[in-house]
TIMI-56530 format. One record per residue (C-alpha): x negated, z, y negated. Coordinates in Angstrom, 1 decimal. Example, Ala and Ser with C-alpha at 12.3 -4.5 7.8 and 13.67 -1.06 7.14 Angstrom:
+--------+--------+--------+
:     c1 :     c3 :     c2 :
+--------+--------+--------+
:  -12.3 :    7.8 :    4.5 :
:  -13.7 :    7.1 :    1.1 :
+--------+--------+--------+
//
This chain:
+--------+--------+--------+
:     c1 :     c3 :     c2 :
+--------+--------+--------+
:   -7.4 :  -35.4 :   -1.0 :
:   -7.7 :  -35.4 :    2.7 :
:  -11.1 :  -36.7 :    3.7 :
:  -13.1 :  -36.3 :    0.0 :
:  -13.3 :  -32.7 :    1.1 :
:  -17.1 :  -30.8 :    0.9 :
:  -18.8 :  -29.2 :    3.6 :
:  -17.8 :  -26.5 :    1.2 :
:  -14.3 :  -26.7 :    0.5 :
:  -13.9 :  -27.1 :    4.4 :
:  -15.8 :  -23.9 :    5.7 :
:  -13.4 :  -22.2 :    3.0 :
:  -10.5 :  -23.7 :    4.8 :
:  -12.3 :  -22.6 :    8.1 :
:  -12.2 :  -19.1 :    7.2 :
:   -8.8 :  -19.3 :    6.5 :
:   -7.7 :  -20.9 :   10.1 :
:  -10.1 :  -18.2 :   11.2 :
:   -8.6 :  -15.2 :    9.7 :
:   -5.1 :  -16.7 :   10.8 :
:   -6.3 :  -16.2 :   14.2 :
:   -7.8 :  -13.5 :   14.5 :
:   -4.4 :  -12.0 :   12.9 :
:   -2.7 :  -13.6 :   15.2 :
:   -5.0 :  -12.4 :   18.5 :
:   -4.2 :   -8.5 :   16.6 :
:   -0.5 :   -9.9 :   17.0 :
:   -0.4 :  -11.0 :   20.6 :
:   -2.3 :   -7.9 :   21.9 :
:   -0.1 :   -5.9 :   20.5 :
:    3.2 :   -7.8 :   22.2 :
:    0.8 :   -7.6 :   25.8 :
:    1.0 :   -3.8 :   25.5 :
:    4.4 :   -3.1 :   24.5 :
:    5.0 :   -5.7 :   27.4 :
:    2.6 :   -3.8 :   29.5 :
:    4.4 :   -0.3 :   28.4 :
:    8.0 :   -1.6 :   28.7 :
:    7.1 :   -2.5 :   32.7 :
:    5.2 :    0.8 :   32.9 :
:    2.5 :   -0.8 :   34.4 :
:   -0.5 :    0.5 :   34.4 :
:   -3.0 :   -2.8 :   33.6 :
:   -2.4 :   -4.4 :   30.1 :
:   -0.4 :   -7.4 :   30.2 :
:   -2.7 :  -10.9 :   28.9 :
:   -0.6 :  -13.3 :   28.4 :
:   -2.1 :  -17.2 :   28.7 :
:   -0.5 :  -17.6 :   25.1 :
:   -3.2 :  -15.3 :   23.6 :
:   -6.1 :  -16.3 :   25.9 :
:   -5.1 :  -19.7 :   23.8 :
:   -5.6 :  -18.0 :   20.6 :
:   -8.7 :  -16.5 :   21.8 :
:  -10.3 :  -20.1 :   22.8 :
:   -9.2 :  -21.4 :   19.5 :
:  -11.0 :  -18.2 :   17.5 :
:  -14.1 :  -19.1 :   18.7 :
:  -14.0 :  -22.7 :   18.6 :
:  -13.3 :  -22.1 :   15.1 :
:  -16.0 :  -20.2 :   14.8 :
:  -18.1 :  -22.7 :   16.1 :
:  -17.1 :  -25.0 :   13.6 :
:  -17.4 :  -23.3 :   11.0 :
:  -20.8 :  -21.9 :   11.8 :
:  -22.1 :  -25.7 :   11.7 :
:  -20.4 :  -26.4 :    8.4 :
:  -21.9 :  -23.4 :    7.0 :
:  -25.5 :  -24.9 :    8.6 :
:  -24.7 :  -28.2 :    7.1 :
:  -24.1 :  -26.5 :    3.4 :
:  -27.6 :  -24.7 :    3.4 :
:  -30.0 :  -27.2 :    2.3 :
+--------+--------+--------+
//
């Protein structure tokens, strides 16, 4: 149930979001090059989209490193 959850159960679920967006960060690199190679330009593409991703990876990091603090008694 939402809200009954442990400090636990929701760095678990952390890890999850986290490993979503770091595959997704893999994902929108990968679309910056082939954007980058389809202009033939010479800088990489970096598109806001993945600077998103990027400020939601380590604000998930964040929170999960304080859950994980909260769990160690």
């Amino acid at each position: 149930m939402f809200g009954r959850e442990t400090p636990e159960e929701m760095a678990q679920e952390m890890e999850r979001v986290c490993q979503a967006l770091a595959g997704a960060q893999t994902f929108l690199a990968g679309l910056d090059q082939a954007d980058s190679a389809r202009q033939r330009t010479t800088r990489v593409a970096y598109s806001p989209l993945r600077t998103l991703v990027e400020q939601a990876q380590e604000t998930a990091d964040r929170v999960l490193a304080y859950l994980r603090s909260g769990t160690v008694e």
